[in-house]
Structures are given as C-alpha cells and as structure tokens.
C-alpha positions in Angstrom: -4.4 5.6 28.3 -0.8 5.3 28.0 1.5 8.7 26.9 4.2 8.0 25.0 7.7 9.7 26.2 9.4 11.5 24.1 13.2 11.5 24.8 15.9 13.7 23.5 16.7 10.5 21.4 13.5 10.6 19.5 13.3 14.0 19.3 16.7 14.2 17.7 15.7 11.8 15.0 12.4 13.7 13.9 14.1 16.9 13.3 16.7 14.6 11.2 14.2 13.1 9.7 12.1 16.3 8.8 15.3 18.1 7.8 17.0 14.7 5.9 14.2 13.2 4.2 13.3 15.4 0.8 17.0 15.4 -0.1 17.8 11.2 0.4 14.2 10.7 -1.4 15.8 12.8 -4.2 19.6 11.7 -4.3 17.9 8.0 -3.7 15.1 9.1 -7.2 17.8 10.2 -9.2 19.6 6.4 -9.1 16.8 4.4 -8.8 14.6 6.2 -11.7 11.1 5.1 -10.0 9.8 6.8 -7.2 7.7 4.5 -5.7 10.5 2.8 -5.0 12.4 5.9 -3.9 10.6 6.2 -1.6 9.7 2.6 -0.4 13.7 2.2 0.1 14.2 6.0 1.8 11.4 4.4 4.4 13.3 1.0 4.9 16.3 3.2 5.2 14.8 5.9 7.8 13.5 2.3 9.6 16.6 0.9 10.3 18.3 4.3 10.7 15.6 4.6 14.1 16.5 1.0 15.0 19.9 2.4 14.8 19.9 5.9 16.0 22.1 6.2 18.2 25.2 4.5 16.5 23.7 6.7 13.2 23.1 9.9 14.7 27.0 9.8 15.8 28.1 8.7 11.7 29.9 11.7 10.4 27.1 12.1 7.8 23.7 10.2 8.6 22.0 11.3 5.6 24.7 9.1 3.3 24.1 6.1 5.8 20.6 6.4 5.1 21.1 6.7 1.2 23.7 3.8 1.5 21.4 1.9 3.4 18.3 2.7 0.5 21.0 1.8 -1.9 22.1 -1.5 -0.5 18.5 -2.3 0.1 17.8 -2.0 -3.9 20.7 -4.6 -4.2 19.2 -7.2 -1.5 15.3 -6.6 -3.1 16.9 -6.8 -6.6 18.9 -10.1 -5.5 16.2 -12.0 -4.1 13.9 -11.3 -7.0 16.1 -11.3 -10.1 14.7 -14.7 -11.1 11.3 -13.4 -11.5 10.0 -12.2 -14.9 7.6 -8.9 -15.1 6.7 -6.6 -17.4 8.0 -3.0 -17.5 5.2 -0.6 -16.6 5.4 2.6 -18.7 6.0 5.7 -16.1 3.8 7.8 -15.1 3.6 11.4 -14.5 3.8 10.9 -10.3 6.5 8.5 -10.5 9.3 10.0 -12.9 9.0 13.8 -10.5 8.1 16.7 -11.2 5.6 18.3 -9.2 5.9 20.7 -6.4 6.7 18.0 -3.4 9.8 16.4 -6.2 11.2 19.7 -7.7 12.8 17.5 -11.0 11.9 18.4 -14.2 10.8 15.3 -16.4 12.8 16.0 -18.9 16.0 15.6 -16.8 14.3 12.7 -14.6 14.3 10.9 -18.2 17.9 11.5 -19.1 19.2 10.2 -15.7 17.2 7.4 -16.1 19.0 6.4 -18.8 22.3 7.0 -17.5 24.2 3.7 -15.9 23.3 3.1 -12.3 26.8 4.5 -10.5 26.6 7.6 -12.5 23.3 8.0 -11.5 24.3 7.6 -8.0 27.4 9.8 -7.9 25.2 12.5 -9.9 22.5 12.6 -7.4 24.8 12.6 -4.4 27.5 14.9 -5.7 24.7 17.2 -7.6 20.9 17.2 -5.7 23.1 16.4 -1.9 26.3 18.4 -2.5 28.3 16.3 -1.0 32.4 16.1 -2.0 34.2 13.8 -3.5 35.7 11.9 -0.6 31.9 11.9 1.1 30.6 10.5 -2.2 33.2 8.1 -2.6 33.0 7.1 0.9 29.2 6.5 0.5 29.3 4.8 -2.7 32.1 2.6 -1.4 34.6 3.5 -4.6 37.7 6.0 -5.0 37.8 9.2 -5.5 39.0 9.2 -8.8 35.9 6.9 -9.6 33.6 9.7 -8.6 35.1 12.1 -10.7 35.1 10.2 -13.3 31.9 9.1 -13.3 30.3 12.6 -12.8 32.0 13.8 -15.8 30.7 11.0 -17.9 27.0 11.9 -16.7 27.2 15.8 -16.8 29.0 15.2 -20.5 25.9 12.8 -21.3 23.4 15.4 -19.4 24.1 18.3 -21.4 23.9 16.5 -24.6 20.8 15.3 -24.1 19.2 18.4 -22.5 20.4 21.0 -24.1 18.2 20.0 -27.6 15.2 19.7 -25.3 15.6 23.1 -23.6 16.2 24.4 -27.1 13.3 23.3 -28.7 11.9 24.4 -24.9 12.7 27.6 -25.9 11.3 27.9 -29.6 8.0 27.6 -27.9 
C-alpha cells in the first residue's frame, strides 16, 4: 500500500481551497445564474488552479484567477455549444440558492439573474467578494471606470426590484 506525501505545496492549496471555495462558488452563482453550473466551472477552475499551483499560489489574488478562470471557462463551454438548440429548464429551488450551504435569498438570486452578464459579474465580485475596483477590473479584464459603472447600473436595478418584494415581505 502506497502513502501519498503530502508536501507543503498541497497542503497550501487545501487550506486555499477550504478557505476560497464558498466565496468563488458564490461571486461565480451570482454571474452565471445556475448553480449547477457554478459549481461545475468553480471545480474546472480549482482543477486547473492545482495544475497550476505554484504559478497561482504566487498571483496577487488567486481567488480572482480561479473566478477568471470559471468565467473564461463559461465562454469556451458556451462557444463550443452555441449551435446546439435546448430547452430552458425552469429552476429549481437547489439551483437558484438559498439554503444554508448558498446564503442567497431567492428573491435576489432572481433579480441578478436578470441583470446583463458583466453587471452580474462586477456585482458578485465587488459585492459577495469585496474586492476594489482596480481588483475587479483587473479580473474582469475592463477599466475601472467600467466597474463603477456597471455596479451602479445593477445596485440602481437591485433596489428597484427588491425593494417592492421586501415590502410586500413585510406586510406579511
């Protein structure tokens, strides 16, 4: 029976990985609007991040590489099957959040849905991952300016549509 060794290098990535992972699946839900595949691109992401530990473990912020990486991911899959034809499966109740392992209300999951793509993106960076503009911008590969602009389209579009449903939220 063989024991596998456990380096510092492995070791390093698992507590990166524990620590990391809830907060990319989030940021990487909140653009993508379906977990399932959330999560199927956070695990392609956290794959290639391993391949590539130790050039990503010295990346100034290894969680964006791994949300950029999900991100650009989405782009490849959606590239190489954009010429197929399927039907829209209605959500669920696991796949939209919600839930105590996905802390996002459905209410809001539904709104950023519906918000364009980049918003989506610079919302669930900026907003669920904190990170500045210049980290945002960096990661989304835009300007700055872009960011901000973008954010305050979605928040302006956020509290339109949320605050009726935590009103009527409220008259119950």
């Amino acid at each position: 029976m063989r024991v596998p060794v456990v380096n510092s290098d492995s070791r390093a990535f698992t507590e990166f990985y524990e620590r990391a992972r809830d907060d990319c699946l989030r940021a990487v839900l909140a653009s993508v609007g379906d977990r399932q595949m959330a999560e199927d691109l956070i695990a392609e992401a956290f794959a290639r991040a391993w391949d590539r530990w130790r050039t990503v473990s010295k990346h100034p912020e290894p969680r964006a590489w791994v949300i950029r990486t999900a991100l650009n991911t989405r782009v490849s899959w959606w590239r190489q099957r954009r010429r197929e034809v399927s039907l829209p499966e209605p959500p669920n109740e696991a796949a939209v959040g919600g839930g105590p392992d996905m802390p996002v209300d459905r209410a809001v999951m539904d709104v950023l849905r519906s918000l364009p793509v980049r918003q989506r993106q610079v919302v669930a960076l900026r907003l669920f991952l904190d990170f500045d503009v210049v980290r945002t911008a960096e990661t989304l590969s835009i300007a700055p300016g872009t960011v901000t602009a973008h954010l305050s389209r979605a928040i302006a579009t956020l509290r339109k549509e949320i605050t009726p449903i935590l009103h009527e939220e409220t008259l119950r």
